[in-house]
FINU-276680 format. One line per 8 residues: number of its first residue (from 1); their letters; for each residue z, y, x of N, C-alpha, C, CB. Coordinates in steps of 0.2 Angstrom, whole numbers, plus 5000, padded with zeros to 4 digits. Each point is the difference from the previous one (the first is absolute). Glycine has a CB too. Layout:
residues N
NUM) a) Z:Y:X:Z:Y:X:Z:Y:X:Z:Y:X | ... .
//
This chain:
residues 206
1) xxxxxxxx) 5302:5250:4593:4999:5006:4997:4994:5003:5002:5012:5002:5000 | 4983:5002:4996:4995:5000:5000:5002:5010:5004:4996:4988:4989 | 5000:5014:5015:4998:5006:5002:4996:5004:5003:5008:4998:5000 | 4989:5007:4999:4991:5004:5002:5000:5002:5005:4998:5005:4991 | 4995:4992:5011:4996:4999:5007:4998:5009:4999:4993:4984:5001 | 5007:5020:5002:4998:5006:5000:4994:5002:5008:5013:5003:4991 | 4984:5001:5008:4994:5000:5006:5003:5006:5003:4989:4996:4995 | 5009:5007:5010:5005:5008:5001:4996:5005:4997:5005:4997:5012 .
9) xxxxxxxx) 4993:5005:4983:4996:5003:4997:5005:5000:4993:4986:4997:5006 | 5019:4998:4994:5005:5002:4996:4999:4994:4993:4999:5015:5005 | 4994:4983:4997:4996:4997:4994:5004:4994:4998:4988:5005:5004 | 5013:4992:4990:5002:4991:5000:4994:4999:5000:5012:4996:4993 | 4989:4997:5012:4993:4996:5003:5002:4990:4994:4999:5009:5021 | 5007:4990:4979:5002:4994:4997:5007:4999:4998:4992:4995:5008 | 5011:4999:4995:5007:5000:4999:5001:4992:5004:5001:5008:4988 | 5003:4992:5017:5006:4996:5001:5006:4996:4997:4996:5006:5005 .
17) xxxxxxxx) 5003:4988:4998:5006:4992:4996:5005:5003:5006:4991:4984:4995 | 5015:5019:5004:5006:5001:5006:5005:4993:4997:5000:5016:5002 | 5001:4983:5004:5007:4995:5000:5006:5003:4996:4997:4995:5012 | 5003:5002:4984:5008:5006:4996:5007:4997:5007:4998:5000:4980 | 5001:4994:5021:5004:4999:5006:5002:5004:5007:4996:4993:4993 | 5000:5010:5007:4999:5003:5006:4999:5008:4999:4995:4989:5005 | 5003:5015:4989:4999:5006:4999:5004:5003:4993:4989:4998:5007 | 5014:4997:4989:5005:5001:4994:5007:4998:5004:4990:4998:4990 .
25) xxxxxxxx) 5012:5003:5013:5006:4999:5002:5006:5004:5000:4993:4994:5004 | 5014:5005:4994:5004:5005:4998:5002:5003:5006:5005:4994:4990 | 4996:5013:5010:4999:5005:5006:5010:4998:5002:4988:5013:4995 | 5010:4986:5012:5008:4997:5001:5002:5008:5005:4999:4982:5000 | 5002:5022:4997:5001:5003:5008:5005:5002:5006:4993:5004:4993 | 5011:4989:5005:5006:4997:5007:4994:4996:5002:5016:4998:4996 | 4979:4998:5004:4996:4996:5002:4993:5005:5006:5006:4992:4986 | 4992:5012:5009:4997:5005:5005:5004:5004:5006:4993:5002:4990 .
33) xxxxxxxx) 5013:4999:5008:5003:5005:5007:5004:4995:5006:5002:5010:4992 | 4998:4984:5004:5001:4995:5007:4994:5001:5004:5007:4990:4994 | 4987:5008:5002:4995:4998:5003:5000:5006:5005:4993:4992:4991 | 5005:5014:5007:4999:5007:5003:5004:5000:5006:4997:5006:4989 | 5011:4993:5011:5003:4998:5004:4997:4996:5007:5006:5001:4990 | 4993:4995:5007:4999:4995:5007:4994:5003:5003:5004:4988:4996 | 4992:5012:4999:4995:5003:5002:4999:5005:5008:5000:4998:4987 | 5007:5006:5010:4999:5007:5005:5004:4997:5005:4999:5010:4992 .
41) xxxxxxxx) 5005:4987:5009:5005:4996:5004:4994:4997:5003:5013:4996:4994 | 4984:5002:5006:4998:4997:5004:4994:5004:5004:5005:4989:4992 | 4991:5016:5006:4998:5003:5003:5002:5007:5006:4995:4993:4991 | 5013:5006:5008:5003:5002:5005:5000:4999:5006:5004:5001:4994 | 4995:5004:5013:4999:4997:5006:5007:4998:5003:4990:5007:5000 | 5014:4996:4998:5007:4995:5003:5000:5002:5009:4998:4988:4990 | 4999:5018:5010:5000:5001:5009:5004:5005:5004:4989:4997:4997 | 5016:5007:4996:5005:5003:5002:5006:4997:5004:4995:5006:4990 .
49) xxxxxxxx) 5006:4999:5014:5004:4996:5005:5004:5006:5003:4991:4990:5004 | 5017:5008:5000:5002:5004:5004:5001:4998:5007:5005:5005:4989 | 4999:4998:5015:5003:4997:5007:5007:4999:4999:4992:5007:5007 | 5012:4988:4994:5004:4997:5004:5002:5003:5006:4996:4990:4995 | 5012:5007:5009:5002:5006:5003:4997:4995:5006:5012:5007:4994 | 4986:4987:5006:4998:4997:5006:4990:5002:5000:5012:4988:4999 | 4987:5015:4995:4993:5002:5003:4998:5007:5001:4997:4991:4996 | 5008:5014:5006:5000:5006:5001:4998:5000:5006:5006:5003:4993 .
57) xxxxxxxx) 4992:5002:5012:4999:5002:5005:5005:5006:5001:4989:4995:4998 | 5014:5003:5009:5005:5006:5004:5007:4993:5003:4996:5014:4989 | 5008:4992:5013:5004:4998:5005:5007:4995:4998:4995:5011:5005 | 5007:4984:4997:5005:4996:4998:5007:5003:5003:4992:4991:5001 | 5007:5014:5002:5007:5002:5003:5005:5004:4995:4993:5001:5011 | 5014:4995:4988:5004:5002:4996:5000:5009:5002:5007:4986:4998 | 4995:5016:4996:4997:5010:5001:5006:5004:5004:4994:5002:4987 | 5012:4996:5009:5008:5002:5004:5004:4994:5002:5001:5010:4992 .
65) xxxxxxxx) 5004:4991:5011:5004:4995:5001:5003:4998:4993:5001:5005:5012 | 5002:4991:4989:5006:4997:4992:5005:5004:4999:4999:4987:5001 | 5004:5016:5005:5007:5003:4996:5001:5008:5005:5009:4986:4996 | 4994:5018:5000:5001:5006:5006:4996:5003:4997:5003:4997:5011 | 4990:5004:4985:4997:5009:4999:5002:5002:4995:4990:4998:5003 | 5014:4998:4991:5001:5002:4992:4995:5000:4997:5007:5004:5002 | 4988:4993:5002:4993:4997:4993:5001:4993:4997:4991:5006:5006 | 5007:4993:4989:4998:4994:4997:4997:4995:5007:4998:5006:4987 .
73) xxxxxxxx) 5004:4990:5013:4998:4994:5005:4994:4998:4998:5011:4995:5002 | 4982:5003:5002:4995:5000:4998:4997:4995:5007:4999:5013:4991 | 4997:4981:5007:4997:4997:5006:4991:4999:5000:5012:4993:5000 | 4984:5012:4995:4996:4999:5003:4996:5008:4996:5001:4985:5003 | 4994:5015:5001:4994:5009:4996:4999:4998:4995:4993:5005:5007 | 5004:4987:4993:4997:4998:4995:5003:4997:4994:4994:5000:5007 | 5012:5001:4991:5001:5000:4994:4999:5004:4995:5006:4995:5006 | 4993:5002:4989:4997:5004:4993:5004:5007:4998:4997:4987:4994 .
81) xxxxxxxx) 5009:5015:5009:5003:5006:5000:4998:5006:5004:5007:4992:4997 | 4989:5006:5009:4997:5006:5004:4992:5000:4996:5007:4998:5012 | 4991:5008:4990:4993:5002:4998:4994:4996:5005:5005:5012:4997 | 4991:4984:4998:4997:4996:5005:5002:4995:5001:4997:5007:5004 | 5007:4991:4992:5003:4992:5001:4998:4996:4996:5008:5003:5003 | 4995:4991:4995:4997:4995:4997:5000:5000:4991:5004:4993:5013 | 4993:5004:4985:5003:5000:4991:5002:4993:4998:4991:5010:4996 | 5015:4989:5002:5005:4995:4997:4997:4998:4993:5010:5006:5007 .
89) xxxxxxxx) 4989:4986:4993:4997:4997:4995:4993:5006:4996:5013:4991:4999 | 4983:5008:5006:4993:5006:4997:4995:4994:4999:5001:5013:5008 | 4994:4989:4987:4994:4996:5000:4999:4994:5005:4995:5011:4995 | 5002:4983:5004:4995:4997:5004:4996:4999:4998:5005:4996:5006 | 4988:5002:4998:4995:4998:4997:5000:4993:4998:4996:5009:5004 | 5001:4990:4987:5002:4995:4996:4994:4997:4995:5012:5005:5001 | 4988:4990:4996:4996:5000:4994:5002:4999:4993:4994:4996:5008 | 5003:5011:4989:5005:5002:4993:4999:4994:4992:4999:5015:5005 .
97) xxxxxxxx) 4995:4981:4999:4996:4998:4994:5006:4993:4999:4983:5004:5003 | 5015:4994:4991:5005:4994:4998:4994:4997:4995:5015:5007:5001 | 4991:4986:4995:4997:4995:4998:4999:5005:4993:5005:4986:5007 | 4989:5011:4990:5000:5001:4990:4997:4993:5000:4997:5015:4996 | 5006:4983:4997:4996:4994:5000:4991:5000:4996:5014:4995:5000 | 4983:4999:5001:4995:5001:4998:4996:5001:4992:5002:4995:5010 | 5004:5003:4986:5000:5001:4992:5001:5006:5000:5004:4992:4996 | 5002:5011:5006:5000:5008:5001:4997:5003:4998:5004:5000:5006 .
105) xxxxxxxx) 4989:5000:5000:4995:5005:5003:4995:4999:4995:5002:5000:5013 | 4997:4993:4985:4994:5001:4996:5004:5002:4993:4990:4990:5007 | 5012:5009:4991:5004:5004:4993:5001:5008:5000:5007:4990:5000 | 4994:5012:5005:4999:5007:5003:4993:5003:5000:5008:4997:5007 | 4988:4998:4995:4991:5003:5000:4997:5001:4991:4994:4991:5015 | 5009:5004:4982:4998:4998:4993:5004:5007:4997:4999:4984:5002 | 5006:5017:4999:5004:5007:4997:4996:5003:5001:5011:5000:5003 | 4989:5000:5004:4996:5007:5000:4993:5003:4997:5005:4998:5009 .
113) xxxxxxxx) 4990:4995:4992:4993:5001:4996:5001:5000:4992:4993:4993:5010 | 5014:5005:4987:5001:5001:4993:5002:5008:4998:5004:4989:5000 | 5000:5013:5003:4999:5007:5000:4995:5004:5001:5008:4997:5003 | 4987:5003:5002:4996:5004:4998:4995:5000:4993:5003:5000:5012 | 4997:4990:4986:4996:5000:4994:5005:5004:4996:4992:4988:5000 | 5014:5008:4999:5003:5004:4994:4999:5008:4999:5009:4991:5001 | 4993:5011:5005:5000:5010:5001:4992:5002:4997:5008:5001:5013 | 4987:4995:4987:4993:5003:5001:4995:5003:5006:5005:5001:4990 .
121) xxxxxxxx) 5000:4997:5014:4997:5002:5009:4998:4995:5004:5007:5007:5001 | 4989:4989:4996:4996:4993:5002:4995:5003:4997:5008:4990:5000 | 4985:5009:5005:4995:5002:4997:4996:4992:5005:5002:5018:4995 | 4992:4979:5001:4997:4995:5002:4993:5000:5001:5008:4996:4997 | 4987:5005:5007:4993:5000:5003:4997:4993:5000:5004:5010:5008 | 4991:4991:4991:4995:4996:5001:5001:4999:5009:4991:5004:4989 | 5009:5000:5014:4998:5000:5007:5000:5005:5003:4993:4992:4998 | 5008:5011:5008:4997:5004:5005:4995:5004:5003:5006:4995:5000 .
129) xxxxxxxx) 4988:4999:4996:4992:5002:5004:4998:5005:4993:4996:4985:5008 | 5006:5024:4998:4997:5004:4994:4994:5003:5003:5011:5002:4995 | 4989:4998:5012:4995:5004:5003:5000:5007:5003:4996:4993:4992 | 5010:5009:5009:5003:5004:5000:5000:5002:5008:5005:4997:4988 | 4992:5007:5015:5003:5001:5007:5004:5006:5002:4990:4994:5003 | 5011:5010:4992:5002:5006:5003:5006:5001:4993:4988:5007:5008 | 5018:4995:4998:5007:5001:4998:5000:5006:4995:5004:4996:5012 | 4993:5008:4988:5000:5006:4995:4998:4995:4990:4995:5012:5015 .
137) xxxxxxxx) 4999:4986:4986:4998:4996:4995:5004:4994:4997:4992:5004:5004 | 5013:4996:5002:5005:4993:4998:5006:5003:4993:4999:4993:5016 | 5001:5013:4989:5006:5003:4995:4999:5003:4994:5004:5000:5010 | 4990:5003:4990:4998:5001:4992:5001:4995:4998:4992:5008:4999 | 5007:4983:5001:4999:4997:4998:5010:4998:4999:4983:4997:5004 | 5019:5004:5000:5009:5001:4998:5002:5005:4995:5002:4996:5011 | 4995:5008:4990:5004:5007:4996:4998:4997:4993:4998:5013:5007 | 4994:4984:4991:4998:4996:4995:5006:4995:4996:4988:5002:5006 .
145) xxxxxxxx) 5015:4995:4999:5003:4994:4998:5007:5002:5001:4991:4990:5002 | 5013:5017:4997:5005:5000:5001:5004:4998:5006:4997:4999:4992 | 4999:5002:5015:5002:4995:5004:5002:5004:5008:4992:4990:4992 | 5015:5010:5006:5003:5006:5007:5005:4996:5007:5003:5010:4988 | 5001:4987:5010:5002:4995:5003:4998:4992:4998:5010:5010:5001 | 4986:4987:5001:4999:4993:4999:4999:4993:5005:4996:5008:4993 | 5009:4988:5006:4999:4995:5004:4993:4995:4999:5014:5001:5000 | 4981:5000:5003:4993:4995:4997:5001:4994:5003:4992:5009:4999 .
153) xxxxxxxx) 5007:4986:4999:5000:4989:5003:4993:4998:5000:5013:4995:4993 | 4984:5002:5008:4994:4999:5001:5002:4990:4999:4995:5014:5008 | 5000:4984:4994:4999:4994:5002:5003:4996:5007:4991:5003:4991 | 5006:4991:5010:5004:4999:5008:4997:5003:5005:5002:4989:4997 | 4993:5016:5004:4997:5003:5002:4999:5007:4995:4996:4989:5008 | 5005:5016:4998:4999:5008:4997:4993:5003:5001:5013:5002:5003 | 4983:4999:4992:4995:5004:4998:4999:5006:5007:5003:4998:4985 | 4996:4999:5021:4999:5004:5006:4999:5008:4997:4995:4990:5008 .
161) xxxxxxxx) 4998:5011:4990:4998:5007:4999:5005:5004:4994:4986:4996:5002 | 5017:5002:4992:5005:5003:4998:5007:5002:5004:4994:4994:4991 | 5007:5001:5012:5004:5000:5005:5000:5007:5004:4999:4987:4999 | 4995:5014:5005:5000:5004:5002:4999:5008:4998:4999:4990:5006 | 4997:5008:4986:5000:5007:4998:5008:5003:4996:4985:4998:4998 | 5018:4997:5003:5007:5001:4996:5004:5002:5006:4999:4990:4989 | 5000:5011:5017:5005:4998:5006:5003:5010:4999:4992:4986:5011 | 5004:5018:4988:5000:5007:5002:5007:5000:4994:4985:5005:5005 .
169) xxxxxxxx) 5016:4994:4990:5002:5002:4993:5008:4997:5001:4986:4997:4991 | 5018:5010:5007:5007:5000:5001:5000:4994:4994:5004:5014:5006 | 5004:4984:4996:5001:4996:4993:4997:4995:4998:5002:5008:4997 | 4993:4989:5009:4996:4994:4995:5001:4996:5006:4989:5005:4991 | 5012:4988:5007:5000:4996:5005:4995:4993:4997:5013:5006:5005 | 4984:4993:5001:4996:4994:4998:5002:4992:5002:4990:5009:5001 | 5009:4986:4997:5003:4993:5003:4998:4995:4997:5010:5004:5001 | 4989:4991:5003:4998:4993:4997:5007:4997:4997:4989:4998:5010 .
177) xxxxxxxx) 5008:4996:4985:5004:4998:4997:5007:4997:5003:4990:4998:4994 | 5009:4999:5014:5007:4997:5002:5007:5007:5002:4990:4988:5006 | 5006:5018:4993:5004:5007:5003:5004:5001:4995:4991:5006:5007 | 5007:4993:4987:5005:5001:4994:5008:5000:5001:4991:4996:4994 | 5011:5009:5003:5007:5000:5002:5005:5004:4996:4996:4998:5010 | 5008:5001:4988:5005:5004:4995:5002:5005:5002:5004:4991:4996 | 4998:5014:5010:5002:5004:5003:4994:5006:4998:5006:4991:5008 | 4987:5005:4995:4994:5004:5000:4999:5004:4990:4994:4990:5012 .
185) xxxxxxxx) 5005:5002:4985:4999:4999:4993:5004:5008:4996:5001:4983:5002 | 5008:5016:5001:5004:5006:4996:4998:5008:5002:5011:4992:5002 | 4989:5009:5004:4998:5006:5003:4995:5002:4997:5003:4997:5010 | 4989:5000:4992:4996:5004:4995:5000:4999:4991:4992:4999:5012 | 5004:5006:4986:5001:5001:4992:4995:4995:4999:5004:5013:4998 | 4991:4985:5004:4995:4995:4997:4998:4997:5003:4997:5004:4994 | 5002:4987:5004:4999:4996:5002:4992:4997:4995:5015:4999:5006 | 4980:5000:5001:4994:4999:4997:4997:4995:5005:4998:5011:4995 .
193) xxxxxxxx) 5000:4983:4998:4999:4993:5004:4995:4997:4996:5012:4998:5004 | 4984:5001:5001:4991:4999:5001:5002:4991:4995:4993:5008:5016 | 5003:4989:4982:4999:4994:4996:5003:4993:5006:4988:5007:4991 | 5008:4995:5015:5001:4994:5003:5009:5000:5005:4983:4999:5002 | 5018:5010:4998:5008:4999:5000:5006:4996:4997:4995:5009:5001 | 5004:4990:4990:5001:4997:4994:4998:4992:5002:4997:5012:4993 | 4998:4987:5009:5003:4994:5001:5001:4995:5006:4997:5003:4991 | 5001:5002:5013:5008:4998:5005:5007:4999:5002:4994:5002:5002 .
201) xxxxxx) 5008:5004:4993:5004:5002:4999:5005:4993:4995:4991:5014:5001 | 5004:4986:4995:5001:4995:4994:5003:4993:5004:4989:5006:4991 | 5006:4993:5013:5000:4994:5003:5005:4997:5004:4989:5002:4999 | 5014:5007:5004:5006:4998:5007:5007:4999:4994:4993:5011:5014 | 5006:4994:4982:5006:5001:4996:5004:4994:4995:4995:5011:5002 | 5000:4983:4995:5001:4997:4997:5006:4996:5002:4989:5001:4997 .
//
């Protein structure tokens, strides 16, 4: 499928051969909320934790005797019924991430970059090298292209000086090609991928 190289001036500069394999694909979306899933599973820290009655701190000495006060019979402070006691089957710390298989994920990235061609929130660049050092000029050059929330992908290496004039700008996130990711991809509204993105892109996904 054929689609326009635009400059950020808004201008078409050419056009692009896209893989229909990889950017025409039927939007599965049980296929994206797995992926999104694991995704987030797995960047859980898993560090929540509670105390057990053997790691409390304080005294072992049964409180009353067993018979004669008319209280409930009780053999330690530290049971989860006094204040300050222990908590009964509470958190430990764990790891939440789990298996997806490898078909999955890439069927998931391919959804996803389909979606944005299909939607029209795929926009594709020649390149990064604009010249640009100051953050204020970057963003007239966004308001130009529509461009509020945008995931930008670069090549195997990221356009340092873009990089850093884009770093100030809520909503924009910048990334080299191996950073791509379906999570990132949903979240923002526009996904903008430089030529050599496309075909690494092309190349991992086949």
């Amino acid at each position: 499928m054929k689609y326009e190289v635009r400059d950020f001036d808004n201008q078409k500069v050419g056009e692009v051969q896209l893989n229909a394999e990889i950017f025409s694909m039927p939007i599965r979306q049980d296929i994206l909320a797995r992926m999104v899933h694991w995704q987030l599973a797995k960047r859980r820290s898993g560090t929540h934790a509670t105390k057990g009655v053997s790691q409390i701190s304080g005294t072992t000495r049964k409180p009353w005797k067993q018979k004669g006060t008319g209280r409930a019979r009780q053999g330690s402070l530290r049971s989860p019924q006094f204040r300050g006691g222990a908590v009964i089957f509470g958190p430990h710390p764990r790891d939440h991430g789990y298996d997806l298989p490898k078909k999955v994920r890439k069927l998931a990235l391919k959804t996803a970059l389909s979606s944005k061609a299909a939607s029209g929130e795929l926009l594709i660049v020649e390149n990064l090298n604009m010249g640009i050092t100051k953050t204020k000029d970057l963003l007239k050059k966004f308001m130009t292209l529509g461009l509020r929330s945008a995931l930008i992908i670069d090549g195997e290496e990221v356009n340092k000086d873009f990089a850093r004039t884009a770093a100030n700008l809520p909503g924009v996130d910048v990334l080299p090609q191996q950073g791509i990711n379906v999570y990132d991809i949903l979240r923002h509204e526009h996904l903008v991928l430089t030529k050599a993105a496309i075909q690494n892109l092309e190349s991992r996904l086949k």
